[in-house]
C-alpha positions as a LaTeX table, in Angstrom:
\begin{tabular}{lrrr}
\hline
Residue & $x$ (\AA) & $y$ (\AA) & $z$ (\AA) \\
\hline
Unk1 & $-41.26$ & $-1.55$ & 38.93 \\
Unk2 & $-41.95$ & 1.62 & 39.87 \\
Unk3 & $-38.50$ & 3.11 & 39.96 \\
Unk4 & $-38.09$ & 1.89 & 35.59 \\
Unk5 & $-41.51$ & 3.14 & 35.21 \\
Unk6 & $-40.53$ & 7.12 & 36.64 \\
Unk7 & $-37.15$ & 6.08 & 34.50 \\
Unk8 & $-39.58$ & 5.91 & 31.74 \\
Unk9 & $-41.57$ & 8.85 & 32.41 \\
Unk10 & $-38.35$ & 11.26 & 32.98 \\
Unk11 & $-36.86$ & 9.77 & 29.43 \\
Unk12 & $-40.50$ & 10.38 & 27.54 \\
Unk13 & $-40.36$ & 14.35 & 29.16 \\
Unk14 & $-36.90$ & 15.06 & 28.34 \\
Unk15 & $-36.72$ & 13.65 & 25.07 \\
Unk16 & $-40.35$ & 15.43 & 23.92 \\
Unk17 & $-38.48$ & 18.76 & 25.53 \\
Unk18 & $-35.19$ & 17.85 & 23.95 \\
Unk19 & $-37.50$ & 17.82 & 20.18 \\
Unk20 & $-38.82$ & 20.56 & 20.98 \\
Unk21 & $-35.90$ & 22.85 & 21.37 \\
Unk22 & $-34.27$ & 20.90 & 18.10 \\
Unk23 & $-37.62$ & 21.91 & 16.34 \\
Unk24 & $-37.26$ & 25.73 & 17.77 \\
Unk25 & $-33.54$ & 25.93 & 16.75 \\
Unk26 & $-34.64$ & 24.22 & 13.35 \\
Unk27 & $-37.23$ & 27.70 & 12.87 \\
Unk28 & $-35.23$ & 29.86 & 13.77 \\
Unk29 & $-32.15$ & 28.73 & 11.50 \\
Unk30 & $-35.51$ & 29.04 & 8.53 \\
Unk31 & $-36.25$ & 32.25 & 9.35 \\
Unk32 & $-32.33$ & 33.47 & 9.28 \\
Unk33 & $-32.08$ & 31.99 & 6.42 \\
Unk34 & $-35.43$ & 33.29 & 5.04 \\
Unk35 & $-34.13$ & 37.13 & 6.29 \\
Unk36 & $-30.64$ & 36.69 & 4.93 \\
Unk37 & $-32.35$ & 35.99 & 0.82 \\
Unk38 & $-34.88$ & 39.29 & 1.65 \\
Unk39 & $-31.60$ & 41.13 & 2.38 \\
Unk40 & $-29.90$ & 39.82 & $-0.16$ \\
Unk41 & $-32.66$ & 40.87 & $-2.76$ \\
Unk42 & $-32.88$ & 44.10 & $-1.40$ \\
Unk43 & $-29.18$ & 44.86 & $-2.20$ \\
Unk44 & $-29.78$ & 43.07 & $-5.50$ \\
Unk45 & $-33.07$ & 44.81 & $-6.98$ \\
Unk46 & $-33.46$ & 47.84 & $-4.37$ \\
Unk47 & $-36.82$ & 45.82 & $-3.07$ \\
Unk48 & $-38.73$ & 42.60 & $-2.32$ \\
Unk49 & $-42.11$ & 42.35 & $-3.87$ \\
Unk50 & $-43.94$ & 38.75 & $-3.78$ \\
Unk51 & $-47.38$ & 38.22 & $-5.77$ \\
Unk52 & $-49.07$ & 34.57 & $-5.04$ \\
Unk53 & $-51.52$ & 34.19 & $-8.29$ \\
Unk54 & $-52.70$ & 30.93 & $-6.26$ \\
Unk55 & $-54.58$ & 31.44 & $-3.56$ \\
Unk56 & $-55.01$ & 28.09 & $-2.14$ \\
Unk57 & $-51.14$ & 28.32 & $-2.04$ \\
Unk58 & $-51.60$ & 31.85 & $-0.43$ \\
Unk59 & $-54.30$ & 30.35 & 2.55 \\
Unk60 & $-51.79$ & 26.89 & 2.60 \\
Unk61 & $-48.45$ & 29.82 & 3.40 \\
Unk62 & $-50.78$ & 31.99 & 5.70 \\
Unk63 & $-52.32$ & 28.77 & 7.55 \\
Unk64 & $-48.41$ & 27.54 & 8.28 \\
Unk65 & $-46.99$ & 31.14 & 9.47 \\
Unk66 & $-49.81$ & 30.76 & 12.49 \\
Unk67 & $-48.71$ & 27.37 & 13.22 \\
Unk68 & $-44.97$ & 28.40 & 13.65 \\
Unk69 & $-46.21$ & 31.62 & 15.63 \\
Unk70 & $-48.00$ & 29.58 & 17.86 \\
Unk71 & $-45.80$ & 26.62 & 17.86 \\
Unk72 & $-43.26$ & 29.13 & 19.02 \\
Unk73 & $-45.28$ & 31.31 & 21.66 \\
Unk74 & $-45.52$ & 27.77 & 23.10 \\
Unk75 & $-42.45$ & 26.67 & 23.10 \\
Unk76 & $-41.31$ & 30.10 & 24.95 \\
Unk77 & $-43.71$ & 29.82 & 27.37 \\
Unk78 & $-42.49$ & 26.69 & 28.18 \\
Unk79 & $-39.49$ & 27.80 & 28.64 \\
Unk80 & $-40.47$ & 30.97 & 30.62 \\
Unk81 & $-42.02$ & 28.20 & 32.79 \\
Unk82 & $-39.13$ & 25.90 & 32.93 \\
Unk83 & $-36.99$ & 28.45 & 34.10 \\
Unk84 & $-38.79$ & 29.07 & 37.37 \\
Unk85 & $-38.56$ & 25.50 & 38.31 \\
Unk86 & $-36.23$ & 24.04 & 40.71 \\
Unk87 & $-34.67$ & 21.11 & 39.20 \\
Unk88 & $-33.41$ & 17.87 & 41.22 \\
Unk89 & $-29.97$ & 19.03 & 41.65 \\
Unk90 & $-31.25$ & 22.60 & 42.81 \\
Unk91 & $-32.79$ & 20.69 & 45.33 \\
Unk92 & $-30.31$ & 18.37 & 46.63 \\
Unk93 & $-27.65$ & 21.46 & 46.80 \\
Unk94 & $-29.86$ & 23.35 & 49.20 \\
Unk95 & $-30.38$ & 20.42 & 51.46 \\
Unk96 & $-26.73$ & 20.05 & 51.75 \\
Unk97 & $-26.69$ & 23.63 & 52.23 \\
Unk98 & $-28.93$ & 23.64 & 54.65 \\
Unk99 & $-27.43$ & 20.58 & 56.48 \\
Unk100 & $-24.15$ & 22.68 & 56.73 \\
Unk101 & $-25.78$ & 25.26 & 58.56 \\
\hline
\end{tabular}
């Protein structure tokens, strides 16, 4: 029982960090995007100038670019975090390694 339940809990971590990178890579295709149309006005009209006359719309677009700044910090430092971690193969190698000795 408690072999399918640390199954379970493996499957429910990888798949969260699995969404997570999808959700990253999903950003950062936005934001090329977002910087290719910029660019692409520049060369077109020498400049890019946005006015919002709304400014619950203005809040609404301010309010989201914090979210994906801090959805992203997060996501990094999870992976700055990940990175230091030995994983289960890591381990077994070195025991082998060690064995051989």
């Amino acid at each position: 029982m408690s072999t399918q339940k640390n199954n379970r809990q493996r499957f429910n971590r990888r798949f969260r960090f699995s969404m997570s990178v999808l959700a990253a890579q999903l950003l950062l295709g936005a934001v090329a995007i977002t910087w290719c149309v910029h660019m692409v006005l520049i060369l077109i009209h020498g400049e890019v100038c946005f006015q919002e006359p709304n400014s619950a719309i203005l809040y609404t677009e301010i309010a989201a670019t914090v979210i994906v700044i801090i959805y992203s910090a997060t996501v990094f430092g999870l992976q700055w975090k990940r990175m230091g971690e030995r994983r289960g193969s890591d381990r077994r190698s070195s025991d082998r390694r060690d064995q051989a000795s």
